[in-house]
C-alpha positions in Angstrom: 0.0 0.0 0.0 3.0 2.6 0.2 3.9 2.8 -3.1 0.7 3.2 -4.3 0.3 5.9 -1.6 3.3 7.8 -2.6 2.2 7.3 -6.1 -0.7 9.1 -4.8 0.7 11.6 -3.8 3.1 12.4 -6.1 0.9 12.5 -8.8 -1.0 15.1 -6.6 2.0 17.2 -5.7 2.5 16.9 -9.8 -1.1 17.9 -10.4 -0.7 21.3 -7.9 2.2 22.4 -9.5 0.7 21.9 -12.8 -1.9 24.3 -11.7 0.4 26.8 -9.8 1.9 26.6 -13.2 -0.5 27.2 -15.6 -1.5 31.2 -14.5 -2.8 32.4 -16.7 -5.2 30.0 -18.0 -8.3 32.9 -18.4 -8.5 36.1 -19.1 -6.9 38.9 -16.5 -9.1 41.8 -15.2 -7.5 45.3 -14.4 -9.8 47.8 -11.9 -10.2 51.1 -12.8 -11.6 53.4 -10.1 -11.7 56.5 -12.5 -14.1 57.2 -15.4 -12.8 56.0 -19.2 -10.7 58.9 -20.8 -9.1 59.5 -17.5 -5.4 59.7 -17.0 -5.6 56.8 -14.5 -7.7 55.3 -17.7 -5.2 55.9 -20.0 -2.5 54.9 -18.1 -4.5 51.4 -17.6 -5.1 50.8 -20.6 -1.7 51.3 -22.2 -0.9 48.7 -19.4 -3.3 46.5 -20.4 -2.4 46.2 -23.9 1.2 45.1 -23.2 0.8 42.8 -20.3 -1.6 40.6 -22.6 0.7 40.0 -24.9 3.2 39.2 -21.9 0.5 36.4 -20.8 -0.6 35.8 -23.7 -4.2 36.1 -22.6 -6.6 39.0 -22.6 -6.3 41.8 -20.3 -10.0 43.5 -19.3 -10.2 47.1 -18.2 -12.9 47.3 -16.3 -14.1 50.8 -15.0 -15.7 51.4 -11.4 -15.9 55.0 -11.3 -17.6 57.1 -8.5 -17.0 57.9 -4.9 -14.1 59.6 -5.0 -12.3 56.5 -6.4 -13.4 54.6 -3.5 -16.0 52.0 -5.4 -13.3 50.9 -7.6 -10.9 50.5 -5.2 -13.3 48.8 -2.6 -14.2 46.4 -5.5 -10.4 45.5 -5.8 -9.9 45.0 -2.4 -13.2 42.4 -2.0 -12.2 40.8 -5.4 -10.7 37.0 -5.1 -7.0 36.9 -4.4 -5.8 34.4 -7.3 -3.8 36.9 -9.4 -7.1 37.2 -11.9 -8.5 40.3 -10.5 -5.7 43.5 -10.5 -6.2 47.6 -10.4 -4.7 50.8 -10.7 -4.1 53.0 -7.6 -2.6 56.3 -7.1 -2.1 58.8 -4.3 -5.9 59.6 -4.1 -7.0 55.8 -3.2 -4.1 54.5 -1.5 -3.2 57.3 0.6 -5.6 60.5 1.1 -8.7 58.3 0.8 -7.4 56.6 3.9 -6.8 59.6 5.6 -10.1 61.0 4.3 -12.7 58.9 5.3 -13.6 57.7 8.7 -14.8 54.5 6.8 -13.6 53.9 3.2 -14.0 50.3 3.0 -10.6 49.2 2.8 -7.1 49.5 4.6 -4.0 50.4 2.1 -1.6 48.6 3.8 -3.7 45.4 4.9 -6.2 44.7 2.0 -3.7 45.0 -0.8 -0.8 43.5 -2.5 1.6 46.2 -4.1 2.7 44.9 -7.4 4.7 47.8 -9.5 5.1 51.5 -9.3 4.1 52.6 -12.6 4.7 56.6 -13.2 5.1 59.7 -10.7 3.8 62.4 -13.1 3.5 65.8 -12.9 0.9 68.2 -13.9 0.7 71.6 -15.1 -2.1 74.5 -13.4 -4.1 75.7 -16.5 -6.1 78.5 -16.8 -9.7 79.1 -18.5 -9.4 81.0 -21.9 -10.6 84.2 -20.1 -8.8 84.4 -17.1 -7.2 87.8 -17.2 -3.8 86.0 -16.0 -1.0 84.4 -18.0 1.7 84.0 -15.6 2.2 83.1 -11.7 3.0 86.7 -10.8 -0.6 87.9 -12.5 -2.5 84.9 -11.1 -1.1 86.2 -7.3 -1.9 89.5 -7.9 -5.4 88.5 -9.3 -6.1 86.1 -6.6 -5.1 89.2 -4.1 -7.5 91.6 -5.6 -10.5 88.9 -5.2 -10.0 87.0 -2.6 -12.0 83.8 -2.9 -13.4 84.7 -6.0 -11.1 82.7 -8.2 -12.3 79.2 -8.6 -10.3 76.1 -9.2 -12.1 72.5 -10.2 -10.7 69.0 -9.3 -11.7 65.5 -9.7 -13.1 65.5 -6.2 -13.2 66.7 -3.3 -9.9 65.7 -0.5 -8.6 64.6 -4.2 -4.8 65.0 -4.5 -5.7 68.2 -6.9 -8.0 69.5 -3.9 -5.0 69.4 -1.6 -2.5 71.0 -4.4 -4.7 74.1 -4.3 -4.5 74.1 -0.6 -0.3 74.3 -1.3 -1.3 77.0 -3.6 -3.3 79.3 -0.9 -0.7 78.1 1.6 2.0 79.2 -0.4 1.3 82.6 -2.2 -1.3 83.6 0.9 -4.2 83.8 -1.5 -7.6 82.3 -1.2 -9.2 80.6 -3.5 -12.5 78.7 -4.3 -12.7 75.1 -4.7 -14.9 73.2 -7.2 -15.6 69.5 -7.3 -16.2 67.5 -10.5 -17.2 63.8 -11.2 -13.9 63.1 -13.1 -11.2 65.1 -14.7 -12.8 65.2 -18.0 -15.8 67.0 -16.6 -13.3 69.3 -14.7 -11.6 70.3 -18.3 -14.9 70.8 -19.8 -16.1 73.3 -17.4 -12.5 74.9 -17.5 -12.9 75.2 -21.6 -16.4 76.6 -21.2 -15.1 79.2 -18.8 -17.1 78.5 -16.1 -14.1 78.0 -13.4 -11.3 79.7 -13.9 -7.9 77.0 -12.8 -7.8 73.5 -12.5 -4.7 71.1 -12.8 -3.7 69.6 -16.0 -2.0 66.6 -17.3 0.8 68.4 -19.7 -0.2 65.7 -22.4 -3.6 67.3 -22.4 -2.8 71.1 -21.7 0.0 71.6 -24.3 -2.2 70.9 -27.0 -5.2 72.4 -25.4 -2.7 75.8 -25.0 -2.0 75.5 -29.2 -5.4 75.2 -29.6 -6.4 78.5 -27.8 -8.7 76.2 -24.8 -6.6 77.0 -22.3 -3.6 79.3 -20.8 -0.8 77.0 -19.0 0.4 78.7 -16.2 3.1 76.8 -15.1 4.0 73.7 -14.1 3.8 71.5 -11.0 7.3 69.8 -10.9 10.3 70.6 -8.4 12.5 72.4 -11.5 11.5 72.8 -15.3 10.8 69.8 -17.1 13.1 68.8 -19.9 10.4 67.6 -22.6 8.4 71.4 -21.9 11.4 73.5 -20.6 9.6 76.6 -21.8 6.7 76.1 -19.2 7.9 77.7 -16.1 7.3 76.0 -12.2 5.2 77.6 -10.1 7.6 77.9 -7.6 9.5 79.7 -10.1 6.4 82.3 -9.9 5.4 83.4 -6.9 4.1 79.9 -4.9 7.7 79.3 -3.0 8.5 75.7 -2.3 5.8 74.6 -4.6 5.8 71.1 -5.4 2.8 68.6 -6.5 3.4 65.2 -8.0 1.6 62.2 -8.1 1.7 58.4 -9.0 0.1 55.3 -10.2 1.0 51.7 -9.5 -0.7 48.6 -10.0 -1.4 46.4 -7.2 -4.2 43.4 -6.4 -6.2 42.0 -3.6 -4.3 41.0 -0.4 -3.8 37.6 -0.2 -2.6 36.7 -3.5 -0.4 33.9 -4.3 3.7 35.3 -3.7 4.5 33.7 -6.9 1.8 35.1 -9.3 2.4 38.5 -7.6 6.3 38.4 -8.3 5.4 37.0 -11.9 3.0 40.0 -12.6 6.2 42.1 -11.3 8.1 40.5 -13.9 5.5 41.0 -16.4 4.8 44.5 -15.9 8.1 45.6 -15.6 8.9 44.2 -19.1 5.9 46.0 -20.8 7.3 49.1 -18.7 10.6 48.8 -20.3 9.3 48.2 -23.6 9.8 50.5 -26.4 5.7 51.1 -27.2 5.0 51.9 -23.9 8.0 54.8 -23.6 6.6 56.2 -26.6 3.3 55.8 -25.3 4.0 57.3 -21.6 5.8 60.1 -23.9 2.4 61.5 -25.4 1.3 61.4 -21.8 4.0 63.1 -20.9 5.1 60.6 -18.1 8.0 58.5 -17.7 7.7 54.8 -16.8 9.2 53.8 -13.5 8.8 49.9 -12.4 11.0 48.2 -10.1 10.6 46.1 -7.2 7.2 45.7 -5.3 8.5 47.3 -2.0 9.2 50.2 -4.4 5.5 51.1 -4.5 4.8 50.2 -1.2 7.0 52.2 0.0 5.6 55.4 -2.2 2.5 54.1 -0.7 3.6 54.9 2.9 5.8 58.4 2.2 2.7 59.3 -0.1 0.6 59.2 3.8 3.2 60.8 5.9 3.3 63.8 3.3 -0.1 64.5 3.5 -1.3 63.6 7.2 -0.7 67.0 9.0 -2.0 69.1 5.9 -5.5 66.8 6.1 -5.5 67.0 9.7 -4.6 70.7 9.9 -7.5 71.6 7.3 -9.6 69.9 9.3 -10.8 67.7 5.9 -13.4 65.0 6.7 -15.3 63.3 3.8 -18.2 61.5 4.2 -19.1 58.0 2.3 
């Protein structure tokens, strides 16, 4: 009987790691918290595109928009933990939702597996074609001259946008008024339209919106001048000292998730982030891909909620579900 038992059971042992080896054997599902046409959306999708030819199976974006991110994101963090199920986070669901909500649904660091860091872009502040500003300087001296008249729309309210206008008051001692929009795209559209007057850009977006008369650029929101739009000036550059607003995406997928499809997802994704396509692509987006190692993102994850903590708490910013 003990040979045919360890028979048994080696042809079981065979039979697991036949299975173990055989992800992916269906198609792949990436999470979306953000409407389609979204930077998060885009970002996805050019994602998507690579790693199915990576596992050579289909790759579904799936969009769960609303909530201030937090439906998509809840739905990743309930989804089953087998490596079929991934999503896109970024600092507004991973760390200021946290911080945000009494009761978002989910806990960054518990309910989630970090897989990749994917970009830290940076955006540019835009004005509406008839704001009687061009530069910093004039936007200060607008702002001064009517104080909390000035409006400024986001994707939502405690959104990382939201708190980038808070640096903006902070910095330049000007007050502002804040508008709330389902979405980035609905926030450009009201900006084109006139009926706010700021909002923050992604440069692949406000460059040619700028050419095509939609839009004055302001400046930018990186640290020091860009090399692929060196003629856009910071802000810090223009009145808002120390200014500095960046954010980032990474990939990551229900806690719980098998080690080894997790690494192999690394892999995966850090190939298509490497590959040539997806420079170029990134490039119209004006981001940069970054990858690396999973404790890379995690990490971003954690700095991301340090960063923004005292400015929440200080503000006083509570959001209700």
């Amino acid at each position: 009987m003990r040979p045919l038992r360890c028979s048994l059971l080696a042809l079981l042992a065979l039979a697991f790691i036949s299975a173990q080896a055989a992800y992916p054997d269906k198609p792949v599902k990436l999470l979306v918290p953000y409407v389609a046409g979204s930077p998060a959306d885009n970002v996805a999708r050019t994602l998507a595109d690579g790693l199915a030819k990576r596992l050579q199976q289909p790759v579904v974006v799936d969009n769960r928009p609303g909530a201030n991110a937090l439906i998509g994101t809840q739905a990743l963090a309930r989804a089953a933990a087998d490596g079929y199920t991934i999503g896109i986070g970024n600092l507004d669901t991973h760390a200021l939702n946290p911080l945000l909500y009494k009761s978002p649904g989910y806990d960054p660091e518990h309910d989630f597996a970090p897989v990749v860091l994917v970009s830290r872009p940076t955006l540019m502040l835009v004005g509406s074609p008839a704001l009687q500003a061009k530069t910093g300087a004039e936007l200060v001296a607008l702002a001064k001259a009517q104080p909390g008249k000035l409006t400024y729309g986001t994707w939502g309210l405690g959104s990382a946008a939201h708190l980038w206008g808070i640096q903006l008051e902070q910095a330049a001692k000007i007050d502002l008024l804040h508008v709330p929009y389902q979405g980035s795209p609905a926030a450009a559209n009201a900006l084109f339209g006139n009926q706010i007057d700021l909002m923050f850009m992604s440069p692949a977006q406000a460059l040619p919106s700028e050419k095509a008369g939609k839009l004055k650029i302001i400046g930018s929101t990186a640290a020091k001048r860009v090399a692929a739009w060196s003629q856009v000036p910071t802000l810090a550059e223009q009145g808002f000292a120390g200014y500095e607003g960046a954010t980032w995406f990474g990939i990551f997928a229900p806690a719980g998730t098998p080690a080894d499809v997790v690494d192999r997802l690394n892999r995966e994704l850090n190939a298509v982030l490497q590959a040539p396509e997806t420079i170029e692509k990134f490039a119209t987006m004006a981001m940069t891909p970054e990858g690396g190692v999973r404790q890379d993102l995690a990490q971003t994850v954690a700095a991301s909620r340090r960063k923004w903590a005292q400015t929440i708490a200080d503000k006083k910013i509570q959001l209700e579900n």
